[in-house]
C-alpha positions in Angstrom: 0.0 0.0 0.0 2.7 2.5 0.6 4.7 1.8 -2.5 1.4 2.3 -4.2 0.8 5.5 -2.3 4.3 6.8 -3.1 4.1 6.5 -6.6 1.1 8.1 -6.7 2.8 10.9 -5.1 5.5 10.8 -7.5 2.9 10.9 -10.5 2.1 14.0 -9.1 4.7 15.6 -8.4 6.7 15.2 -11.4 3.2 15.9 -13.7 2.6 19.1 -12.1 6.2 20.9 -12.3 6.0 20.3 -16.1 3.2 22.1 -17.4 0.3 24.1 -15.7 -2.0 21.4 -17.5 -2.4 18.4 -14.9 -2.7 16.3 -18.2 0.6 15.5 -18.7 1.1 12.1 -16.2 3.9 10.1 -16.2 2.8 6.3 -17.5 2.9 4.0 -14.7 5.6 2.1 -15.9 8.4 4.3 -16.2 7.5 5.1 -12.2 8.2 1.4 -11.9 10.5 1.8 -13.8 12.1 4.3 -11.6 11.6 1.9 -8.3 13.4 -1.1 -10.1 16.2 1.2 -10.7 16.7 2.3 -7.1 16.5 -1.5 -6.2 19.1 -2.0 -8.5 21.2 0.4 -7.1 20.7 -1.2 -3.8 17.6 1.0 -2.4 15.4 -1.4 -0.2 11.8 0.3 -1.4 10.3 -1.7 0.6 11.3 -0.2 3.9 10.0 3.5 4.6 11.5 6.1 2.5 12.4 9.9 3.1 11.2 12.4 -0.6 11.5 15.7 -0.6 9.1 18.3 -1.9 9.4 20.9 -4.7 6.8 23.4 -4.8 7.0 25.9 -8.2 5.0 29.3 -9.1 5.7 32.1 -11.1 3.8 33.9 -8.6 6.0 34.2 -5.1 2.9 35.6 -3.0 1.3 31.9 -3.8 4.4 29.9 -2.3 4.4 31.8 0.6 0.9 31.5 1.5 1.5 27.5 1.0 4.5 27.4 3.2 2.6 29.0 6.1 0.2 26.5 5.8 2.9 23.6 6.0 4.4 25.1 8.8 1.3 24.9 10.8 0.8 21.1 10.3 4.3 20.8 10.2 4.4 18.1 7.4 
């Protein structure tokens, strides 16, 4: 469930710093792809993993507003 859940989040991630259209998603497969790699590089997925987030805007009013809201759930 949480390798399902983080690629998910990956999907995400990745398909919304690309374009401002939320059409663009990465194909399943290449996220597996991206897990298979890590496990070949000796990455145990299956243990829990640490991601960092990337947030983008051309608008830095926007960012700021989401930060404070991060900071107050502290996620």
């Amino acid at each position: 469930m949480i390798k399902n859940l983080l690629i998910i989040l990956l999907l995400t991630l990745m398909t919304s710093c690309e374009s401002k259209s939320q059409n663009n998603m990465i194909p399943k497969e290449e996220i597996v792809g991206f897990f298979d790699r890590m496990k070949s590089n000796g990455v145990d997925t299956n243990t829990k993993m640490l991601y960092g987030y990337f947030f983008t805007n051309d608008e830095p009013k926007k960012l700021e507003i989401v930060a404070e809201e991060l900071k107050k759930t502290r996620i």
